[in-house]
N, C-alpha and C positions, 0 to 999 in steps of 0.2 A: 728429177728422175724418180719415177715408182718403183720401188723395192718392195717385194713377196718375201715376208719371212714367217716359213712353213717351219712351226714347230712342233717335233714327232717324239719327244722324251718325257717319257711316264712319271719320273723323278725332279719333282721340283727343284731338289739343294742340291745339284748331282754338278759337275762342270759340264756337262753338256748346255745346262742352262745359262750356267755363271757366260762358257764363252759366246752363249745368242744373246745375252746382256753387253757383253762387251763391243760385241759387232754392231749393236741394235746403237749402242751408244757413242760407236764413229758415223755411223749413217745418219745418225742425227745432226751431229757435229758439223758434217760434211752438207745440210742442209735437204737430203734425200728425204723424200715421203716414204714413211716406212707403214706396211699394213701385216700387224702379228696375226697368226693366225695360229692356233694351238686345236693342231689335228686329234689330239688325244678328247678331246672336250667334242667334238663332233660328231654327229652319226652318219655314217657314210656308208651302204650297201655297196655289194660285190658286185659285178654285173651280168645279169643275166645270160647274157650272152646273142638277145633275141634279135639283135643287129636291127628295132625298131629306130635308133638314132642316126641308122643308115640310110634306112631304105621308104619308111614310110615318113619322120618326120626329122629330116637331114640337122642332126647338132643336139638335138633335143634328146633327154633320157627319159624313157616308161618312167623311172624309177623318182618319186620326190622326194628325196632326201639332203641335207646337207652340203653336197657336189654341186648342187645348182649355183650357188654362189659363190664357192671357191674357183669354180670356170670362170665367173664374172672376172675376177678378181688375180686370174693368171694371162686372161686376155690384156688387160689394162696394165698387167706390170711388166715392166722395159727388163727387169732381173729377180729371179727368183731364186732364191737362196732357203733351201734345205736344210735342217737344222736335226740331228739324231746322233742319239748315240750307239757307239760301236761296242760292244761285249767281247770280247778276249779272254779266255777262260786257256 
C-alpha cells in the first residue's frame, strides 16, 4: 500500500508533528510505503485561474513550480493522509 503523508505544520516540536511521527511509525510497522512530504519546505503558486490546464494542454499547469510533482505523487498513492494543525484560540 502507498501512503501520502502531506505535512502542513510550521512548528517542528509542536504535537502535530509528534502525532505524524506516531502514525508515520504504525504505517511502517504495518509494512506500508510511506512518502513524507513537508508542504511548508515547498514552493507552490496559487493558481491562475487561466483554465490553460483545461483547455489548451488537458492535466498540465502553465505554472512550474513545486505541484508538478506532488500530482505525481497523489496519483500513485492508494491513501493520503493530511497532517496540520488546528489553532483554538
Amino acid at each position: 500500500m502507498n501512503v501520502l503523508l502531506l505535512l502542513a505544520n510550521p512548528r517542528k516540536v509542536g504535537y502535530t508533528e509528534r502525532l505524524a511521527n506516531l502514525f508515520r511509525q504504525g504505517l511502517d510497522e504495518s509494512g506500508a510505503k510511506v512518502t513524507d512530504v513537508d508542504l511548508t519546505t515547498l514552493s507552490i503558486q496559487t493558481c491562475l485561474g487561466c483554465f490553460h490546464c483545461w483547455l489548451a494542454t488537458p492535466g498540465q499547469c502553465v505554472l512550474s513550480d513545486d505541484m508538478t510533482r506532488q500530482l505525481e505523487l497523489v496519483l500513485e498513492a492508494d491513501v493520503i493522509v493530511c497532517v496540520t494543525p488546528l489553532y483554538y484560540f
